[in-house]
C-alpha positions in Angstrom: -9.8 -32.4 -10.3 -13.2 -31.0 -10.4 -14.2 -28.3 -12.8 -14.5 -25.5 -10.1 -11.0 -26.5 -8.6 -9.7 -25.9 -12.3 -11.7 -22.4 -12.9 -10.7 -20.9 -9.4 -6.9 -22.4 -10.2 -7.2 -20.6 -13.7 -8.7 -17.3 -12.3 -6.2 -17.3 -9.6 -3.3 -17.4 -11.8 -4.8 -14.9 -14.5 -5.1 -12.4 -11.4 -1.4 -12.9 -10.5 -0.1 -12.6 -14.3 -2.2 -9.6 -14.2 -0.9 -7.8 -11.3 2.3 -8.5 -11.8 2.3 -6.4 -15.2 5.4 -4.5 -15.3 4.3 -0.9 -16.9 0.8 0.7 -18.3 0.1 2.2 -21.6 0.1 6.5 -21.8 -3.6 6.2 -21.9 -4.3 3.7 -19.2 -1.2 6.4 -16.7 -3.6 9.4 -17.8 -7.0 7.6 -17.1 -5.1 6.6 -13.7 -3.5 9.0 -12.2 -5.6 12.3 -12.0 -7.4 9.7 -9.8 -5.3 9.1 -7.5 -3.7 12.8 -6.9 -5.0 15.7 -5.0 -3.2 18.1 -6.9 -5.1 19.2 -10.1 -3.7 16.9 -12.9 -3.4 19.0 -16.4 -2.3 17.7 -19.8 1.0 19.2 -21.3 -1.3 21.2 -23.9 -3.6 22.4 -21.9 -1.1 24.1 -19.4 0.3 25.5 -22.7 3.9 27.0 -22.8 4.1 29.6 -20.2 0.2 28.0 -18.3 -1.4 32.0 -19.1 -4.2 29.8 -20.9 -5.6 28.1 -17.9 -4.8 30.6 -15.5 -1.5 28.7 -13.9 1.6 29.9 -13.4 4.6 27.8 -13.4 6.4 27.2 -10.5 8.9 24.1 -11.0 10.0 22.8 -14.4 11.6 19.3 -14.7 10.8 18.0 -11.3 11.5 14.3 -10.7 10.5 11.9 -8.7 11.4 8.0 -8.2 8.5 6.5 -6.1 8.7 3.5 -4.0 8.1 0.4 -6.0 4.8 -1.1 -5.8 4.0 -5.0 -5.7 1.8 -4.0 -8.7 1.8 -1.1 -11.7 -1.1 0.6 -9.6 0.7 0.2 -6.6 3.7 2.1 -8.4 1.4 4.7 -9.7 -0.4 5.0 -6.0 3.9 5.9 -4.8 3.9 8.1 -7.5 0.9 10.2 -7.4 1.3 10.3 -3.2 5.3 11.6 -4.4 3.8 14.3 -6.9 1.3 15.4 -4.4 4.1 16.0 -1.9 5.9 18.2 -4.4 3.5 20.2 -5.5 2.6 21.2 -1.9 6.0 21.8 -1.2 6.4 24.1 -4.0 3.1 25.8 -2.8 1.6 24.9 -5.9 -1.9 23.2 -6.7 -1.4 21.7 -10.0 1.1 19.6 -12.1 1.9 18.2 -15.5 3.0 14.9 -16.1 5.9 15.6 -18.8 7.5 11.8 -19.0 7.4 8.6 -16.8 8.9 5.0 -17.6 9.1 1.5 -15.9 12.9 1.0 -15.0 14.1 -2.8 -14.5 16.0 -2.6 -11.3 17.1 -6.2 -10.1 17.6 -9.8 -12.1 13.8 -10.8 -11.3 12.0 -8.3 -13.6 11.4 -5.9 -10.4 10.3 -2.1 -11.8 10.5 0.9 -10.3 8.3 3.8 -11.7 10.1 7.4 -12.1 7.6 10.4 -13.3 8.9 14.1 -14.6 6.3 16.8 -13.7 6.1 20.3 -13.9 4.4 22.2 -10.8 1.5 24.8 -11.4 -0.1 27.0 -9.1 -3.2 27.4 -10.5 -6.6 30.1 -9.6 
């Protein structure tokens, strides 16, 4: 086999282990998400206890949502930041705080499914 056959092969394979990574570190979810939501994305300290800091109001507390799973952890993240987006225009809010998320094995294979808690804000 020739030496580019081998790197493409190798590169090729490291993709596929990669994308098939079954959850994301809290850092790498809080990097990701604000990115991928409309809805104003606020850490649980800086909406504070009742949100009076920032201006926000709380509108829903303990809201959850199970997305759709994904082929890929960003995939999962892309179904759960489109299902927090739908939420928090439902509620008539604008805002949201993440409060808890986690991978959940759902079949024999490994297969995850991401489900995210979230308060909604509506924020000035």
């Amino acid at each position: 086999m020739s030496t580019i056959f081998k790197f493409v092969l190798f590169l090729g394979g490291l993709f596929l282990v990669s994308a098939c990574a079954t959850s994301m570190t809290p850092i790498e979810v809080n990097k990701t998400l604000p990115t991928l939501t409309k809805a104003q994305f606020l850490l649980t300290f800086e909406a504070g206890e009742n949100g009076h800091q920032t201006g926000c109001k709380y509108l829903v507390k303990g809201r959850s949502y199970t997305a759709p799973i994904g082929f890929t952890v960003n995939r999962d993240l892309k179904n759960a930041a489109k299902g927090i987006d739908e939420w928090v225009e439902l509620d008539g809010g604008n805002a949201y705080v993440l409060t808890n998320y986690r991978w959940v094995t759902v079949d024999d294979h490994g297969s995850t499914q991401l489900h995210v808690e979230f308060d909604t804000m509506l924020c000035k």
